[in-house]
C-alpha positions in Angstrom: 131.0 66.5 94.3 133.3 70.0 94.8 132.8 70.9 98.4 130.9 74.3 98.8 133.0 77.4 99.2 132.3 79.8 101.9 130.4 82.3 99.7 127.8 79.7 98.6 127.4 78.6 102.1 127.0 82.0 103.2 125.0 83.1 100.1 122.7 79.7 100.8 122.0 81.3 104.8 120.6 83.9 103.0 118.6 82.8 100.7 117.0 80.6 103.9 116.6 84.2 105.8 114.8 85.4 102.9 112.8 82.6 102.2 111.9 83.0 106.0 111.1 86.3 106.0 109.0 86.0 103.1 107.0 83.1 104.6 106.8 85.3 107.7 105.2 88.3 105.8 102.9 86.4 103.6 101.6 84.7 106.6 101.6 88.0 108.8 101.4 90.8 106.3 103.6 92.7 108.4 105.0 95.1 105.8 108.2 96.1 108.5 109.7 92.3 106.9 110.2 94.7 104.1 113.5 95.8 105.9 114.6 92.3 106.8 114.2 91.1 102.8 116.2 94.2 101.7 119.1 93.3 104.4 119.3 89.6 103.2 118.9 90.5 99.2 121.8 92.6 99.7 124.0 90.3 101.5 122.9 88.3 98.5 124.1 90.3 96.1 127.3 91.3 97.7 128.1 87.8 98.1 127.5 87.3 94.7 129.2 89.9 92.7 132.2 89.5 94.8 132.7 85.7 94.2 134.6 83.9 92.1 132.6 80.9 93.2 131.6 78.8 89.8 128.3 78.6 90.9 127.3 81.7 92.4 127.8 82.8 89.1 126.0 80.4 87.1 123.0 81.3 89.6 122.8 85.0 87.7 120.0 84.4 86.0 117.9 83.5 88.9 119.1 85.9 91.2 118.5 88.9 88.2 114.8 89.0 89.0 115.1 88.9 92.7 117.0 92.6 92.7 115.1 93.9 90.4 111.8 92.8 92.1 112.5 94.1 95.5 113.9 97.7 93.5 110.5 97.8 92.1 108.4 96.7 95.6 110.8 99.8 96.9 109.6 102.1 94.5 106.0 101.1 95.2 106.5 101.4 98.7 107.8 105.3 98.1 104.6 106.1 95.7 102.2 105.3 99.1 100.5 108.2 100.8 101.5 107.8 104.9 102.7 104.3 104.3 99.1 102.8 103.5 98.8 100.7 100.8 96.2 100.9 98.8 94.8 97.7 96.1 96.6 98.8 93.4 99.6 98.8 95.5 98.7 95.6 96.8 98.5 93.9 93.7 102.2 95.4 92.4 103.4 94.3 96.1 102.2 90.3 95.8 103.3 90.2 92.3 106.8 91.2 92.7 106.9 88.8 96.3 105.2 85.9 93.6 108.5 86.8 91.7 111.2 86.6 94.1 109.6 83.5 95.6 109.9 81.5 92.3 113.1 82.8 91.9 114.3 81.8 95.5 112.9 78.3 94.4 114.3 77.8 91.2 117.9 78.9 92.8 117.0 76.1 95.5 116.3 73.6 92.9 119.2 74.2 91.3 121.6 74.2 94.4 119.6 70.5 95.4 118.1 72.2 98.4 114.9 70.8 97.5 113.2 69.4 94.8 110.2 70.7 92.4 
């Protein structure tokens, strides 16, 4: 087995921060995790579209639905009136979070982090 490159190792620390954080804000629904998710997703990305790394590539697909999950729990974020979130909003919010958690495990399974 190829040993991991830097970028994957450092791309995996991520996805483990934003697993965490998720797990945190589930737990605590402390919506201020918000800016901890977005500072890991885009270390994620960066990582990402700067590698040449084989498999950071061939993880694409899963990654595709974590960016475009959090842009969208952003834009719901800026539609609330003095930062409450109404059930509507709610709904949107746990949806998209559902999203990027079964991508983050899927992109886990496929790394043989853990197993489904």
């Amino acid at each position: 087995m190829e040993e991991a490159s830097k970028q994957l190792n450092d791309f995996i620390a991520q996805l483990v921060r934003l697993n965490a954080t998720m797990a945190e804000l589930f737990r605590s629904g402390n919506v201020a995790l918000f800016t901890e998710m977005n500072a890991a997703i885009k270390e994620m990305y960066r990582l990402q579209h700067g590698s040449t790394d084989r498999v950071l590539k061939t993880l694409d697909p899963e990654c595709v639905p974590i960016y475009r999950n959090f842009d969208m729990i952003v834009e719901v974020l800026r539609t609330t009136e003095d930062g409450e979130i109404d059930k509507g909003a709610q709904g949107a919010l746990n949806k998209f979070l559902h999203n990027i958690d079964e991508s983050v495990v899927n992109i886990a399974v496929a790394l043989g982090i853990v197993s489904k």
